[in-house]
PDB file as gemmi writes it, atoms N, CA and C in Angstrom:
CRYST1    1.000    1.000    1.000  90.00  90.00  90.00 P 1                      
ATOM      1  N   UNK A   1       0.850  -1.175   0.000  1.00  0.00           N  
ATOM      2  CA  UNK A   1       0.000   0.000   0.000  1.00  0.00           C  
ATOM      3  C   UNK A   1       0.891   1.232   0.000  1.00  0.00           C  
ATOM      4  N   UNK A   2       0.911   1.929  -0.664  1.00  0.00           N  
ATOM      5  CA  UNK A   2       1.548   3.461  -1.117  1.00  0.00           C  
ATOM      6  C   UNK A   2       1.010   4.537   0.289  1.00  0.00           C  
ATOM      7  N   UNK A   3       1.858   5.052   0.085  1.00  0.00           N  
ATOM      8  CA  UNK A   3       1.632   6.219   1.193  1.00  0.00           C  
ATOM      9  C   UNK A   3       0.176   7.171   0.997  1.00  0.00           C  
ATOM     10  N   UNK A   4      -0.206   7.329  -0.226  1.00  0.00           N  
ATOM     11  CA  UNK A   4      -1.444   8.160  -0.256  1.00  0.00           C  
ATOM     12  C   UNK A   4      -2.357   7.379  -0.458  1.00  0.00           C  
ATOM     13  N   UNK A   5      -2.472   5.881  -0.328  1.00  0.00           N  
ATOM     14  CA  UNK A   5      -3.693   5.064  -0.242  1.00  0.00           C  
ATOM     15  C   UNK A   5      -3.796   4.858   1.672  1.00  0.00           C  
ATOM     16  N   UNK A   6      -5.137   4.489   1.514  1.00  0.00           N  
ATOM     17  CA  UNK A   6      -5.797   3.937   3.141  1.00  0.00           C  
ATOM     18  C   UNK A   6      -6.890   3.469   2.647  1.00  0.00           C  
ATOM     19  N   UNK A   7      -7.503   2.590   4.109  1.00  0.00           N  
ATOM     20  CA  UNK A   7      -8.074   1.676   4.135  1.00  0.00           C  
ATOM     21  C   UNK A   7      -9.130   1.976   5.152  1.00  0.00           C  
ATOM     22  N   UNK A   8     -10.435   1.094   5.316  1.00  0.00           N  
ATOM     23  CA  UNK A   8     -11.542   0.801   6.322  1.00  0.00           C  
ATOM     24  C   UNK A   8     -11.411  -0.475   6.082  1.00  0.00           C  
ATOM     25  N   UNK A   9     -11.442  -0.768   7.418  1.00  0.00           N  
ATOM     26  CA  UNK A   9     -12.260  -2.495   7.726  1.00  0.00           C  
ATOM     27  C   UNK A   9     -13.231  -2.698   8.186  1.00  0.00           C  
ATOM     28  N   UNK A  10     -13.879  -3.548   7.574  1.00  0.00           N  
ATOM     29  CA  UNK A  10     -15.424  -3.923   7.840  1.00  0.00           C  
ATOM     30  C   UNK A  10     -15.876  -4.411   8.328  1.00  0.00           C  
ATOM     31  N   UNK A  11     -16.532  -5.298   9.199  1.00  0.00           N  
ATOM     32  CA  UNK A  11     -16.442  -6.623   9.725  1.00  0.00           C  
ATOM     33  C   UNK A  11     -18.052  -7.087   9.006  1.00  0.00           C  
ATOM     34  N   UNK A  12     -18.125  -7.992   8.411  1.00  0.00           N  
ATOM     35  CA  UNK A  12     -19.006  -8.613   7.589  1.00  0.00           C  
ATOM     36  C   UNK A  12     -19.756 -10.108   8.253  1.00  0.00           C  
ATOM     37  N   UNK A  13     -20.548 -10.210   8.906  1.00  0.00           N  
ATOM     38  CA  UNK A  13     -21.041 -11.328   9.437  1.00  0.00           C  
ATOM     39  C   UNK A  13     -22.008 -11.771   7.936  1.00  0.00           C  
ATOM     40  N   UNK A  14     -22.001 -13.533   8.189  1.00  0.00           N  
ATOM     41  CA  UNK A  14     -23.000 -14.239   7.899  1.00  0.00           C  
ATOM     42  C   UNK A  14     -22.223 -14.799   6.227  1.00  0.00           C  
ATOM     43  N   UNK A  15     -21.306 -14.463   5.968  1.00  0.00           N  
ATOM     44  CA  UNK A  15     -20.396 -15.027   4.970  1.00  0.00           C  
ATOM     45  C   UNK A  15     -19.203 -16.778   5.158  1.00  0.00           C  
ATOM     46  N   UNK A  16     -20.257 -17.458   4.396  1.00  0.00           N  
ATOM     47  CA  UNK A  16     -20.013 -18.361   4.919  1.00  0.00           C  
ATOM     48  C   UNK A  16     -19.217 -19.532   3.805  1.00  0.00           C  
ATOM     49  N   UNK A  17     -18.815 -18.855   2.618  1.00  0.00           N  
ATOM     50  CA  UNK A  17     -17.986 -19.882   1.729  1.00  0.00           C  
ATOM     51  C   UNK A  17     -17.787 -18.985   0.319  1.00  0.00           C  
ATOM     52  N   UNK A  18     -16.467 -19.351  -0.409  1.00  0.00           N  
ATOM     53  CA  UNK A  18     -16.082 -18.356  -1.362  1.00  0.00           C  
ATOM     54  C   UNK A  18     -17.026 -17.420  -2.281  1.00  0.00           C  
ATOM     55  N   UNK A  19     -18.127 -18.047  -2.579  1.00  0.00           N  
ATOM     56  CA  UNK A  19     -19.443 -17.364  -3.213  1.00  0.00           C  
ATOM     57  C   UNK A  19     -19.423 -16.376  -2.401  1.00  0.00           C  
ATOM     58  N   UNK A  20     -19.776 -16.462  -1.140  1.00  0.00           N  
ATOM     59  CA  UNK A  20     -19.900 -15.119  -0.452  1.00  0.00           C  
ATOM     60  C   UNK A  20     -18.561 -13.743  -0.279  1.00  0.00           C  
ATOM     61  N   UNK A  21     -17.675 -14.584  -0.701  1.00  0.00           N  
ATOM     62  CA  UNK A  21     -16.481 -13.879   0.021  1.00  0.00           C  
ATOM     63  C   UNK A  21     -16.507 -12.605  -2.018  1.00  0.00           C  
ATOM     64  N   UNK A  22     -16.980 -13.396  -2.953  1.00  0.00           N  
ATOM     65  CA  UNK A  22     -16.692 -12.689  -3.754  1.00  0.00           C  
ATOM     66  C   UNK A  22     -17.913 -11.556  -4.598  1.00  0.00           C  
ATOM     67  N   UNK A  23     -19.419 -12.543  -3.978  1.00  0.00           N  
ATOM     68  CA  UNK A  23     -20.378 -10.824  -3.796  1.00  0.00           C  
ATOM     69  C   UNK A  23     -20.297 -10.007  -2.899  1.00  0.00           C  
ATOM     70  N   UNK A  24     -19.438  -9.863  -2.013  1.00  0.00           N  
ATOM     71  CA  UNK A  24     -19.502  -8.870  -1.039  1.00  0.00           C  
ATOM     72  C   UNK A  24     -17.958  -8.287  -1.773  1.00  0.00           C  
ATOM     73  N   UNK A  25     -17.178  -8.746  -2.131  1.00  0.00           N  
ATOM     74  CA  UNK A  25     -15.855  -8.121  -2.948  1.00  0.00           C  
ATOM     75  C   UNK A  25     -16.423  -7.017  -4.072  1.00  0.00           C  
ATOM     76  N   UNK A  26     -17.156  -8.138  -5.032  1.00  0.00           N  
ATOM     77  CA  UNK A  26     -18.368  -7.057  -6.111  1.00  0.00           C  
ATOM     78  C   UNK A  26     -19.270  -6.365  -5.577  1.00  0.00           C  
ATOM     79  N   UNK A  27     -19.739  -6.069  -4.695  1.00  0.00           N  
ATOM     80  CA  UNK A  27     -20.872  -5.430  -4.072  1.00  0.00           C  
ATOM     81  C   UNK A  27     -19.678  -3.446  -3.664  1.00  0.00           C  
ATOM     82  N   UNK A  28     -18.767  -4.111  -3.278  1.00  0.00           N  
ATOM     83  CA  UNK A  28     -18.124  -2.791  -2.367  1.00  0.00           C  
ATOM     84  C   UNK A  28     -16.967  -2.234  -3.821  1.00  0.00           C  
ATOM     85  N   UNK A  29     -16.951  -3.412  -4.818  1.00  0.00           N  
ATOM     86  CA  UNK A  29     -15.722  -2.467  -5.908  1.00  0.00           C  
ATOM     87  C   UNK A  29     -16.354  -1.350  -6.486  1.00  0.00           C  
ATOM     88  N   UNK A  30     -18.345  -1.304  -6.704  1.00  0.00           N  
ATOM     89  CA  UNK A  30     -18.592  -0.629  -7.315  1.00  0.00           C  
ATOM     90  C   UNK A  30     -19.151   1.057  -6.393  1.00  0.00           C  
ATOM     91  N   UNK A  31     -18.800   0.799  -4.750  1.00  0.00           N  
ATOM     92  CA  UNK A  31     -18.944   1.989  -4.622  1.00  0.00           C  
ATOM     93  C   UNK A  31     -17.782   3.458  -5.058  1.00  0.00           C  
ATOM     94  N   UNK A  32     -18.113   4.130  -5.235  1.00  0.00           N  
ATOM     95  CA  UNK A  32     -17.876   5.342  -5.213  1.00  0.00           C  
ATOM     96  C   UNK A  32     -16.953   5.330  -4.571  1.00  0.00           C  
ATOM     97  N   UNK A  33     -15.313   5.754  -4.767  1.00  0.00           N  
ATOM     98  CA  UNK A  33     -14.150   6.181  -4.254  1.00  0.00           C  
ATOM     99  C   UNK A  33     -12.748   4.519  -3.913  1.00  0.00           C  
ATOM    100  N   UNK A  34     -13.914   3.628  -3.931  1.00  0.00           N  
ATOM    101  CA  UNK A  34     -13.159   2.078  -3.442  1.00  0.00           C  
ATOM    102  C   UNK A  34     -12.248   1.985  -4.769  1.00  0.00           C  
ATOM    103  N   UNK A  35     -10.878   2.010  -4.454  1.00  0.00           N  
ATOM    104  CA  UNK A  35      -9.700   1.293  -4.862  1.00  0.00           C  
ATOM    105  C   UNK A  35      -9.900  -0.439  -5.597  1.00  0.00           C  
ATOM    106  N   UNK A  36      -9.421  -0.741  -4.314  1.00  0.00           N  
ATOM    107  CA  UNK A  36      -9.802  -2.360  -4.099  1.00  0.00           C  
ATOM    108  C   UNK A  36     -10.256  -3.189  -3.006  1.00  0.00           C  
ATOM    109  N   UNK A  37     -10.677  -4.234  -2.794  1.00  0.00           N  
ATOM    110  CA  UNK A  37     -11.399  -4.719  -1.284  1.00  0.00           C  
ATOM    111  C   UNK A  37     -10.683  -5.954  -1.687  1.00  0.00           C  
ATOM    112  N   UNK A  38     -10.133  -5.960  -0.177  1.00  0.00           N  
ATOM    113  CA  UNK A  38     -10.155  -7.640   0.157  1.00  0.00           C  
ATOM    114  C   UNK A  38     -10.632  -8.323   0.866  1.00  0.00           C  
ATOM    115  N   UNK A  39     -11.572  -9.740   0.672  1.00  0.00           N  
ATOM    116  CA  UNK A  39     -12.237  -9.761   2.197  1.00  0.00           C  
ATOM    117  C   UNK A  39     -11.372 -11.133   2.149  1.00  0.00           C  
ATOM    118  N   UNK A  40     -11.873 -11.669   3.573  1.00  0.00           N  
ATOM    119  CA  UNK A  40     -11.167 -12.559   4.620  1.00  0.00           C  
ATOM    120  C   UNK A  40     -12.831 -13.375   4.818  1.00  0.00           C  
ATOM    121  N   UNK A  41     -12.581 -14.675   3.700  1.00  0.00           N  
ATOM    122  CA  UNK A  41     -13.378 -15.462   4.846  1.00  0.00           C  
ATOM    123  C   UNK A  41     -13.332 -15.671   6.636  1.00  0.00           C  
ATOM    124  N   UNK A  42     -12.074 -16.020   6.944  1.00  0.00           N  
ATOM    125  CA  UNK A  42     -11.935 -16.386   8.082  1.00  0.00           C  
ATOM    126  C   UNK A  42     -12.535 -15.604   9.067  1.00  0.00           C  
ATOM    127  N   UNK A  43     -11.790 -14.581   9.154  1.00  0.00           N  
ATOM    128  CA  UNK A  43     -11.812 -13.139   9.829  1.00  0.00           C  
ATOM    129  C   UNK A  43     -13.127 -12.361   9.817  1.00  0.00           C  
ATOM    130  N   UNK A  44     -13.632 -12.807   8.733  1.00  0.00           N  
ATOM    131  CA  UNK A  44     -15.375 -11.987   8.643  1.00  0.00           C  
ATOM    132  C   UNK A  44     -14.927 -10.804   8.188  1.00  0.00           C  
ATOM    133  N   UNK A  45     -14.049 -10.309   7.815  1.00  0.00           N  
ATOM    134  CA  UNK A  45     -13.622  -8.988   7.763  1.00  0.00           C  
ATOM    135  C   UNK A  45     -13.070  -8.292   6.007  1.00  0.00           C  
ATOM    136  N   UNK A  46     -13.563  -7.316   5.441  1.00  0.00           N  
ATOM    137  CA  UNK A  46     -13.608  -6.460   4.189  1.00  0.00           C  
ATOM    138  C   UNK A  46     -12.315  -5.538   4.333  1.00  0.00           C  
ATOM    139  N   UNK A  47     -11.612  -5.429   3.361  1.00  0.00           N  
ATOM    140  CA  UNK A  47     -10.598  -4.414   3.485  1.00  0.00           C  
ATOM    141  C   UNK A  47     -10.715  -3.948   2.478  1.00  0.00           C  
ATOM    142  N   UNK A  48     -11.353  -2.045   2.832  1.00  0.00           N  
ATOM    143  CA  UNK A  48     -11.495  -1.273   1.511  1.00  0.00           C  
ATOM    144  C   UNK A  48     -10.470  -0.589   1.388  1.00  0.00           C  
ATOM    145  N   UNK A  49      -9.500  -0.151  -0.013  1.00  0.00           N  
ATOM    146  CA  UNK A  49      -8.655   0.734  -0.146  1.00  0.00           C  
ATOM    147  C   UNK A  49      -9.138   1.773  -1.266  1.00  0.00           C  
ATOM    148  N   UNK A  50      -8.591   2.817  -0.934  1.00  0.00           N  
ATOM    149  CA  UNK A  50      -8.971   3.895  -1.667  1.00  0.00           C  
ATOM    150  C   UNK A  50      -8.444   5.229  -1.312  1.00  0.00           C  
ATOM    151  N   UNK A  51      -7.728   6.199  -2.075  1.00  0.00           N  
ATOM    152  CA  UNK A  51      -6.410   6.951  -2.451  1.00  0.00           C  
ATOM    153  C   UNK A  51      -7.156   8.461  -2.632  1.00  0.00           C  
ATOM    154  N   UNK A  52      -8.031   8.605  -3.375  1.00  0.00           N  
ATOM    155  CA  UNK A  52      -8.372  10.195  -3.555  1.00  0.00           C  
ATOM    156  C   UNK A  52      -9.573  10.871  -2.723  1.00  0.00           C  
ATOM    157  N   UNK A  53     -10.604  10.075  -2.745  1.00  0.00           N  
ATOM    158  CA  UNK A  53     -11.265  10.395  -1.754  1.00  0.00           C  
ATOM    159  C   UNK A  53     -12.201   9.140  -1.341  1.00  0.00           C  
ATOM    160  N   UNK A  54     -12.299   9.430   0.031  1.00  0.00           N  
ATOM    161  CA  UNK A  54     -12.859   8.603   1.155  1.00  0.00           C  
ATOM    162  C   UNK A  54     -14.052   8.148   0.637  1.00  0.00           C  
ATOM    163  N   UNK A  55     -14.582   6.434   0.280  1.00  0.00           N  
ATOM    164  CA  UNK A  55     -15.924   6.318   0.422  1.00  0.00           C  
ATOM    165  C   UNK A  55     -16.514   6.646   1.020  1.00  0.00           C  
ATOM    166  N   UNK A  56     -17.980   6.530   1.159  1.00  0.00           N  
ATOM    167  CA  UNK A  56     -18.897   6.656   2.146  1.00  0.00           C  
ATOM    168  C   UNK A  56     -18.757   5.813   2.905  1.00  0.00           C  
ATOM    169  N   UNK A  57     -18.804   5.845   4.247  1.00  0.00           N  
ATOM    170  CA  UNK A  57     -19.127   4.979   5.297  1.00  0.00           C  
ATOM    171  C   UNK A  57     -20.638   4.205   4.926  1.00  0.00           C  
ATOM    172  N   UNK A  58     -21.684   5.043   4.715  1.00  0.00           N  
ATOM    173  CA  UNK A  58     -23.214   4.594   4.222  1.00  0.00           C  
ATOM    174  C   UNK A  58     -23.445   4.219   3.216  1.00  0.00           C  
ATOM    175  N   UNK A  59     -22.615   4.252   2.063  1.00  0.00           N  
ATOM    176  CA  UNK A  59     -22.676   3.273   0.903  1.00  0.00           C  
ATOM    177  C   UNK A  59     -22.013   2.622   0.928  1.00  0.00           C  
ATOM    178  N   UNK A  60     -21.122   2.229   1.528  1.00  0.00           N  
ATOM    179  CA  UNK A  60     -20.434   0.751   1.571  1.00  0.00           C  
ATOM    180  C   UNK A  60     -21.107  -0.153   2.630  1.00  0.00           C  
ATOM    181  N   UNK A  61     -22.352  -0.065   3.618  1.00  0.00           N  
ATOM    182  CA  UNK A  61     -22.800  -0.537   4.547  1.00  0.00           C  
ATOM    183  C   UNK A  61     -23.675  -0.813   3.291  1.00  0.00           C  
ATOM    184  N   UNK A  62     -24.837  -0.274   2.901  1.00  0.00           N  
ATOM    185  CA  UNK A  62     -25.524  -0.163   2.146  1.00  0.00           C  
ATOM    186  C   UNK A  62     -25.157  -1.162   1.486  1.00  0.00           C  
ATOM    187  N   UNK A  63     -24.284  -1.061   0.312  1.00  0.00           N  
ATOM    188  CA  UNK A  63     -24.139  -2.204  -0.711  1.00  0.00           C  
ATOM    189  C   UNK A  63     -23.855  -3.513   0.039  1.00  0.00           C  
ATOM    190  N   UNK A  64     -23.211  -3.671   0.933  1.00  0.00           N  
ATOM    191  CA  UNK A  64     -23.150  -4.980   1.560  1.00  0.00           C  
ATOM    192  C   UNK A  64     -24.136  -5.475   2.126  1.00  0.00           C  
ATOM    193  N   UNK A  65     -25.064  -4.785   2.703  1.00  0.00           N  
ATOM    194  CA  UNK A  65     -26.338  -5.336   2.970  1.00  0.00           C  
ATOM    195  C   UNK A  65     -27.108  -5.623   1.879  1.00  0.00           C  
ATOM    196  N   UNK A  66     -27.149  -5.266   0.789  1.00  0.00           N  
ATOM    197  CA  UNK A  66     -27.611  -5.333  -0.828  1.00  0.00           C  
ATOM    198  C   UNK A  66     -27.243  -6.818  -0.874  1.00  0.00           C  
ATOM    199  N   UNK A  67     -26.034  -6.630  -0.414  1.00  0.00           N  
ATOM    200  CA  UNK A  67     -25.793  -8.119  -1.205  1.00  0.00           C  
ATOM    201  C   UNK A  67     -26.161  -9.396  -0.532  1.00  0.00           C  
ATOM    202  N   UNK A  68     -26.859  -8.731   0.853  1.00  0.00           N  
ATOM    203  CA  UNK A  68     -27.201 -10.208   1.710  1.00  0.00           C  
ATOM    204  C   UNK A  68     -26.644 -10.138   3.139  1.00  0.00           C  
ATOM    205  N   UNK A  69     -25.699  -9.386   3.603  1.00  0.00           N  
ATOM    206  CA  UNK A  69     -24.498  -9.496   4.405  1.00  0.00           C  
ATOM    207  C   UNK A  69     -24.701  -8.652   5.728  1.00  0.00           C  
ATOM    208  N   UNK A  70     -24.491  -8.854   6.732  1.00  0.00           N  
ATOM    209  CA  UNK A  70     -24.594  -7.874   7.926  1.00  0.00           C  
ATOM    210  C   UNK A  70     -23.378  -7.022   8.008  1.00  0.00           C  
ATOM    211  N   UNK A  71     -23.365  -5.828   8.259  1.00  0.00           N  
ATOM    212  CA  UNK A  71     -21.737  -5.105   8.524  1.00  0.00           C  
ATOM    213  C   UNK A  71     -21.924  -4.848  10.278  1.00  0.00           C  
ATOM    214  N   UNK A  72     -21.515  -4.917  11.230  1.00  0.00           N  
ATOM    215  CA  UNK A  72     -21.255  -4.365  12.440  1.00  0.00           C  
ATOM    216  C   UNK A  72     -20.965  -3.613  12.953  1.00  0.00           C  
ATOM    217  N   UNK A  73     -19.143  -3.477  12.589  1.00  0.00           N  
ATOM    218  CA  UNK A  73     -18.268  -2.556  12.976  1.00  0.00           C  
ATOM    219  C   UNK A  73     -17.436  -2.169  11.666  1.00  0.00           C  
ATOM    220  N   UNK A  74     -17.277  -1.009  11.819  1.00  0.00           N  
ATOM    221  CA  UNK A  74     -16.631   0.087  10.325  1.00  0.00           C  
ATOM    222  C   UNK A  74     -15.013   0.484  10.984  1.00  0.00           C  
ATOM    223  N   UNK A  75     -14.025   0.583  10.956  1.00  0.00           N  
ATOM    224  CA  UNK A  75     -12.199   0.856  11.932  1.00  0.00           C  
ATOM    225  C   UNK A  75     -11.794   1.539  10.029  1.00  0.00           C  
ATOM    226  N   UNK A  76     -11.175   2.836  10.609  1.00  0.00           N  
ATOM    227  CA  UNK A  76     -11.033   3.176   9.303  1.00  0.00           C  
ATOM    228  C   UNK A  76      -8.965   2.804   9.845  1.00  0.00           C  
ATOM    229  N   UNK A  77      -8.072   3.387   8.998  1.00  0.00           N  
ATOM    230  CA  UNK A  77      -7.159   3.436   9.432  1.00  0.00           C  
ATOM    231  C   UNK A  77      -6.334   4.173  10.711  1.00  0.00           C  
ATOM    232  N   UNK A  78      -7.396   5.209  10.566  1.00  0.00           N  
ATOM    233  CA  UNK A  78      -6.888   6.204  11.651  1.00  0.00           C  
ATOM    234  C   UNK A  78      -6.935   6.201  12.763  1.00  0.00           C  
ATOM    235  N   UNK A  79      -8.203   5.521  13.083  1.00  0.00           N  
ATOM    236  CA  UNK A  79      -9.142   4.612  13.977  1.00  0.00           C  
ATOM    237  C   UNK A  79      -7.965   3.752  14.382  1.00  0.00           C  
ATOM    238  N   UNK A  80      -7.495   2.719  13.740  1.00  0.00           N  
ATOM    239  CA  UNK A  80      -6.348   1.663  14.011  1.00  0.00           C  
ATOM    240  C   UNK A  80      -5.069   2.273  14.994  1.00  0.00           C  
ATOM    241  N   UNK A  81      -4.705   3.413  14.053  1.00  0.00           N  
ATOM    242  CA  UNK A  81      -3.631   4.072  14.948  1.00  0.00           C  
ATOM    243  C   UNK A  81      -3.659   5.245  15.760  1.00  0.00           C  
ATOM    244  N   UNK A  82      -4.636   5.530  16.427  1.00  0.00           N  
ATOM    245  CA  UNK A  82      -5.494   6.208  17.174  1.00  0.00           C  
ATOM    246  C   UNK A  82      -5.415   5.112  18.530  1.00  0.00           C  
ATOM    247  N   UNK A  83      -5.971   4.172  18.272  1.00  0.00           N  
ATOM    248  CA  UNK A  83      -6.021   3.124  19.024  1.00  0.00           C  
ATOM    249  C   UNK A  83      -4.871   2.603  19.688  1.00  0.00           C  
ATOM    250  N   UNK A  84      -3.804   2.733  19.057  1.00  0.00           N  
ATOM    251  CA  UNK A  84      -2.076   2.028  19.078  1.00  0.00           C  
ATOM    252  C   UNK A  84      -1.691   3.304  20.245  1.00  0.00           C  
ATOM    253  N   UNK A  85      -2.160   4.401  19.867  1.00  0.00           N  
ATOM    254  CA  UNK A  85      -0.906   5.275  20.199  1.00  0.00           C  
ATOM    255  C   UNK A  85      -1.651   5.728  22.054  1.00  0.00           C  
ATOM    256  N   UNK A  86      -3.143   5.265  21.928  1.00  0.00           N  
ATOM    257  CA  UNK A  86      -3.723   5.193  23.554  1.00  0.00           C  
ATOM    258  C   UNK A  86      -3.074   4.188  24.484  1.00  0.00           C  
TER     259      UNK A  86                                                      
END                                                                             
């Protein structure tokens, strides 16, 4: 990841085998500002990247629920190291 890209993580319940892992991948490439997503069967968890400007927090909840999927908790990066440095 390049210095002017960042990320949100998602946490995605109810994804339960590669089918799922790759409509919720297509569901979040086509919002507005998303780079690329990676999700994590294991982990339950979406990793959005994106460089110029910030998705929406509410359209990326949005489309994942579109696609079937619960979201929970939203940790953007800053959030992450915000967290580190308490």
């Amino acid at each position: 990841m390049s210095e002017e890209e960042k990320s949100i993580t998602l946490n995605v319940t109810e994804m339960h085998c590669a089918s799922c892992v790759a409509r919720v991948e297509k569901a979040l490439k086509v919002v507005k500002g998303v780079d690329d997503v990676s999700v994590n069967l294991v982990n339950q968890q979406a990793k959005v990247t994106y460089q110029n400007s910030k998705p929406s927090e509410h359209e990326l909840i949005k489309a994942v629920k579109k696609a079937g999927y619960e979201v929970n908790i939203i940790k953007t990066e800053e959030d992450a190291k915000k967290k580190i440095k308490n």
